[in-house]
C-alpha positions in Angstrom: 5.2 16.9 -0.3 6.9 19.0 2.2 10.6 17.8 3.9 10.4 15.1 6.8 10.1 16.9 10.0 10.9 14.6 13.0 11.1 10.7 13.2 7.3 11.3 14.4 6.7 12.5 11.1 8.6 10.1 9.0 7.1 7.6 11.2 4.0 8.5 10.5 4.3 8.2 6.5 5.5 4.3 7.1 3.4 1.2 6.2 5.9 -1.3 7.5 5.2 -4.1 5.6 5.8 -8.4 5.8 4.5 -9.7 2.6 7.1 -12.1 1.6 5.7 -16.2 1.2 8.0 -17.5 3.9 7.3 -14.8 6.3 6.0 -16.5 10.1 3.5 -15.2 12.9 6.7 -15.0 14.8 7.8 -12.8 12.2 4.7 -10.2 12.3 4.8 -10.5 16.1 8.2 -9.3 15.5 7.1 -5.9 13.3 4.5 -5.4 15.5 6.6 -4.6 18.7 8.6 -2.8 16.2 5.7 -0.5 15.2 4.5 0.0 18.3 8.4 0.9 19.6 8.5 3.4 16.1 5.0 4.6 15.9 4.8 3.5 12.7 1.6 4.6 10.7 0.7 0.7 10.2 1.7 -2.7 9.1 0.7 -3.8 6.2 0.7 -8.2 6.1 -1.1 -11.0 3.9 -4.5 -11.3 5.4 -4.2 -14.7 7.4 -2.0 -12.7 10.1 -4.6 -10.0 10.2 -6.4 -11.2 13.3 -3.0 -11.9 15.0 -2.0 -8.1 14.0 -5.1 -6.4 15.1 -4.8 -8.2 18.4 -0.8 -7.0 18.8 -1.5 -3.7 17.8 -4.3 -3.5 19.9 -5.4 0.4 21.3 -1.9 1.2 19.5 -3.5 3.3 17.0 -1.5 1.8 14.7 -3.4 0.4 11.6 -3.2 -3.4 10.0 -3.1 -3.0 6.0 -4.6 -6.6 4.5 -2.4 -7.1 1.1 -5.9 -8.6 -1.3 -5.3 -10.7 -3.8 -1.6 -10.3 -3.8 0.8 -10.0 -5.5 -0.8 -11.2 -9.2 -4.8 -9.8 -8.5 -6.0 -12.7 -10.8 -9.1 -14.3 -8.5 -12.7 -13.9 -9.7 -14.7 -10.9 -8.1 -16.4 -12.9 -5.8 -13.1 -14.4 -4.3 -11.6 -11.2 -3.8 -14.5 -9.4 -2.5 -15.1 -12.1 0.2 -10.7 -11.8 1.3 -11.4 -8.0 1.4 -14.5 -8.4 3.6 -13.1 -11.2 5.9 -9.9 -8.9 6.3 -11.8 -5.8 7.4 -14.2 -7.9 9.5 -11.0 -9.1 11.3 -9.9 -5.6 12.1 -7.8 -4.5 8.8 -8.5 -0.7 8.8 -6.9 -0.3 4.6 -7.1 -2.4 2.1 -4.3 -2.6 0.0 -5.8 -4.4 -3.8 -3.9 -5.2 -6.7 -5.7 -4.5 -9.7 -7.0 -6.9 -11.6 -4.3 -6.7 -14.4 -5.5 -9.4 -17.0 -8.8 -7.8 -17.6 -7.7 -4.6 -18.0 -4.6 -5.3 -20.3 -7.3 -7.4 -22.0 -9.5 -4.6 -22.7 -12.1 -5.9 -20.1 -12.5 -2.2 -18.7 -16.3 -3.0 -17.6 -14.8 -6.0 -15.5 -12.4 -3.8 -13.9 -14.9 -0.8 -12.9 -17.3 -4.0 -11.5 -14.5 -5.5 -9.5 -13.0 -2.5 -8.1 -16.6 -0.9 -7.8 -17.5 -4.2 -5.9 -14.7 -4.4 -3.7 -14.5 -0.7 -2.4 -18.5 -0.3 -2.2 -18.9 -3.8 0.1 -16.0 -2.4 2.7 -16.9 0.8 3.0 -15.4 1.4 6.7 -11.7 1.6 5.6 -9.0 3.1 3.6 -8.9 1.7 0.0 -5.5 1.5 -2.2 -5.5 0.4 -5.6 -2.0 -1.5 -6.9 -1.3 -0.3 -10.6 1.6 -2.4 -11.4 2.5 0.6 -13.4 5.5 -0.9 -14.5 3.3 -3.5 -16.7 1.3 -0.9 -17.6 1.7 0.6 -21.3 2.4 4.9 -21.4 -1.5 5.3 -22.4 -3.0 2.7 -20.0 -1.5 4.9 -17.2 -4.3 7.3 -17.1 -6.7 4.8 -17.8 -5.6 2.7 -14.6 -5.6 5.9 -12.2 -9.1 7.1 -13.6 -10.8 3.8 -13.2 -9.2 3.7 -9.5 -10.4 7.2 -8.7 -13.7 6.4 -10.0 -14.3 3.1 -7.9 -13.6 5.3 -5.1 -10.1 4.7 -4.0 -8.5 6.8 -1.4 -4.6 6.0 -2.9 -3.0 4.5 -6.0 -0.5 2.0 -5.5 2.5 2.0 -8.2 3.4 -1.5 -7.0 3.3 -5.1 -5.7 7.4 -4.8 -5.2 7.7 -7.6 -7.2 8.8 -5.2 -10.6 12.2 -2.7 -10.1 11.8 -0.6 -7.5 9.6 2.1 -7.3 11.6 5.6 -9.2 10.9 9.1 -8.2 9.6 9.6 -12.1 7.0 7.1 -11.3 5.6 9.3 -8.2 6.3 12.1 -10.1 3.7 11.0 -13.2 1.1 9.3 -10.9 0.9 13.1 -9.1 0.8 14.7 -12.2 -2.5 12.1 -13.7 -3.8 12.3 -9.6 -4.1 15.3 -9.2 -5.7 16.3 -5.9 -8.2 13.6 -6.3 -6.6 10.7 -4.3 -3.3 10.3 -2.2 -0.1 7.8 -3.6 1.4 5.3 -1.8 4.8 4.2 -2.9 6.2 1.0 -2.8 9.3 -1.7 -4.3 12.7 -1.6 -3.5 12.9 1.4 -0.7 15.6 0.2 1.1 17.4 3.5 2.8 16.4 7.1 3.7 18.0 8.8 1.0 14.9 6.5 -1.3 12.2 7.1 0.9 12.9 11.4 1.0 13.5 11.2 -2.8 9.8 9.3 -3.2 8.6 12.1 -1.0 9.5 14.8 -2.5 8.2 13.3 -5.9 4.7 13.2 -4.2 4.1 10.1 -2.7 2.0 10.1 0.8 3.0 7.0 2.2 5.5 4.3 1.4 5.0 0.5 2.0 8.9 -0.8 2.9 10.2 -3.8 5.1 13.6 -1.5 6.2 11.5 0.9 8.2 13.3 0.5 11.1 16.9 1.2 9.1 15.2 4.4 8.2 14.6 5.5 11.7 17.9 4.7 12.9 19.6 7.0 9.7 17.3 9.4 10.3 17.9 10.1 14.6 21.5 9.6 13.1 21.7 12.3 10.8 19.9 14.8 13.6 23.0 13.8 16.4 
């Protein structure tokens, strides 16, 4: 991935995220004005403020990310499907979907490619990125995971919820390596200063999902003064 450019461009890389449990609609009002002040590339947010988002965001051209089935990805297919489709009927234009982790460390490979073929085919109007939870994933299921993401028709691989250790530059560096030029990476877990978010970067990753966004700015149109 080539050096940041301008804050426009770091900016532009940033899916500022509210995901904790405690996290109010005064809250996401809150990131909203701050995206729209940043130019951030979108907030990312649980699905029940989706609605609220879209409508702050409003002719922003700033996307809403819905978090589905987060953080654990353990609901039935039908469950998950219908939070997906209620998020993008409420204006969500990405998806961001954790894997469904028991099947697949199961061995359950033909419930995965349903659910993840499911859930991508039935919102087929937005941007789809699959959660890994590499970190619970063993050295050989790595590949598997990417391939069955790629397959369903993702348009990024996710390392991470955030709720493992945050998110290393080998990680980005192995998911480009099994990606390829086949899908895009989205970082995210524990990306708390600039100095993270270049290193991430330069591993590979597209995008990063981090709740100090606006730090970053700030240390970036610091360093340029």
């Amino acid at each position: 991935m080539n050096p940041i450019q301008s804050a426009e461009d770091l900016a532009s890389r940033i899916d500022a995220s509210l995901l904790f449990s405690g996290a109010t609609f005064t809250d996401v009002h809150r990131l909203c004005l701050e995206a729209r002040r940043e130019r951030y590339h979108a907030v990312c947010v649980n699905p029940v403020y989706v609605p609220s988002a879209v409508d702050w965001l409003k002719d922003s051209g700033i996307a809403v990310v819905a978090a589905v089935s987060f953080p654990l990805g353990a609901g039935t297919t039908p469950t998950r499907v219908i939070e997906a489709m209620e998020a993008v009927k409420n204006g969500a234009a990405e998806l961001d979907i954790v894997m469904p982790l028991g099947p697949f460390k199961s061995g359950r490979l033909d419930l995965v490619r349903v659910d993840l073929g499911n859930l991508i085919s039935l919102t087929p109007t937005v941007v789809h990125k699959i959660i890994l939870e590499t970190h619970l994933l063993a050295d050989e299921e790595w590949p598997i995971a990417v391939d069955l993401a790629i397959e369903a028709g993702a348009q990024f691989v996710k390392n991470g919820t955030g709720n493992g250790p945050p998110v290393s530059p080998a990680v980005i560096r192995r998911l480009r390596q099994l990606v390829g030029t086949r899908c895009r990476i989205k970082a995210a877990g524990g990306i708390r200063t600039l100095e993270d978010a270049e290193a991430l970067f330069e591993a590979g990753a597209d995008r990063i999902g981090t709740s100090m966004a606006e730090d970053m700015m700030t240390r970036f149109r610091e360093r340029l003064a």
